[in-house]
C-alpha positions in Angstrom: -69.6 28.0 -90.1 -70.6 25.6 -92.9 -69.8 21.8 -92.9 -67.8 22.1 -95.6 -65.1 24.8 -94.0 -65.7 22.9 -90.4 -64.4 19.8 -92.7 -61.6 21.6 -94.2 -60.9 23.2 -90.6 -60.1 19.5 -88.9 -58.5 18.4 -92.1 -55.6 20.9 -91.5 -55.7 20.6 -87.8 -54.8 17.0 -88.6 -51.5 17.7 -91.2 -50.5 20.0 -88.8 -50.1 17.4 -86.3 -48.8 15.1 -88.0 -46.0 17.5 -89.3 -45.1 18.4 -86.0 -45.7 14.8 -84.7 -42.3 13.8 -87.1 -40.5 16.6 -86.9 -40.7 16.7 -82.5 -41.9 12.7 -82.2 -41.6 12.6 -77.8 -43.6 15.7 -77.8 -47.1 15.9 -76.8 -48.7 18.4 -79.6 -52.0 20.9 -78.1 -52.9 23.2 -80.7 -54.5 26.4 -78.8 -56.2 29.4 -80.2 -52.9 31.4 -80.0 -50.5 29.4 -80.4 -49.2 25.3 -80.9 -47.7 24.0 -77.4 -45.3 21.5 -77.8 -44.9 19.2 -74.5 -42.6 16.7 -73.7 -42.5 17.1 -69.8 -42.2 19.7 -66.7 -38.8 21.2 -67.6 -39.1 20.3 -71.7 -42.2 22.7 -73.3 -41.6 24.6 -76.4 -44.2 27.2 -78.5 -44.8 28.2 -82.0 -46.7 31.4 -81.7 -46.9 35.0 -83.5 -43.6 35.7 -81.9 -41.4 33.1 -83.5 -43.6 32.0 -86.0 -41.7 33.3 -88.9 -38.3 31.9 -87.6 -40.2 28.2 -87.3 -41.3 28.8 -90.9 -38.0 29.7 -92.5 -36.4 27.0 -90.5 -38.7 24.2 -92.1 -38.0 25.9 -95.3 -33.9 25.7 -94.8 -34.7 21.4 -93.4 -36.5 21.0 -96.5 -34.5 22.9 -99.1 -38.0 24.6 -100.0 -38.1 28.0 -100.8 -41.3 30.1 -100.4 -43.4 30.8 -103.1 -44.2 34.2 -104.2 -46.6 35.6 -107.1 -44.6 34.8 -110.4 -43.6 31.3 -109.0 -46.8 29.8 -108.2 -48.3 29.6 -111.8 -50.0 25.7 -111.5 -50.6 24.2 -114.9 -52.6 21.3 -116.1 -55.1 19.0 -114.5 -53.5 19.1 -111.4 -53.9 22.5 -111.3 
């Protein structure tokens, strides 16, 4: 893997966490190969894997009054672009 895509790799590693780190502040965050483990003792663990990954998404979605973008709607314009 290239430096560049390493870079980019550890760059969205990091917003990840710090998503999660507002949205579940006493949890410790691990991010695994298959899956985000969210800690915040013995008896108090939580996941976001394959399994409910789509029901986390929407959820954020619905918190955020975001909806998903899909082909037609994603048309960026401009400099920002």
């Amino acid at each position: 893997m290239n430096d560049t895509a390493t870079q980019e790799i550890q760059e969205t590693r990091a917003h990840v966490i710090m998503l999660l780190a507002l949205l579940f502040p006493d949890y410790e965050i691990h991010i695994e190969k298959n899956m985000i483990e969210l800690v915040m003792d013995e008896d108090n663990k939580g996941y976001i894997d394959n399994s409910n990954y789509d029901s986390f998404k929407e959820l954020i979605f619905e918190m955020f009054c975001m909806k998903p973008m899909q082909g037609e709607d994603y048309k960026p314009k401009g400099k920002l672009a």
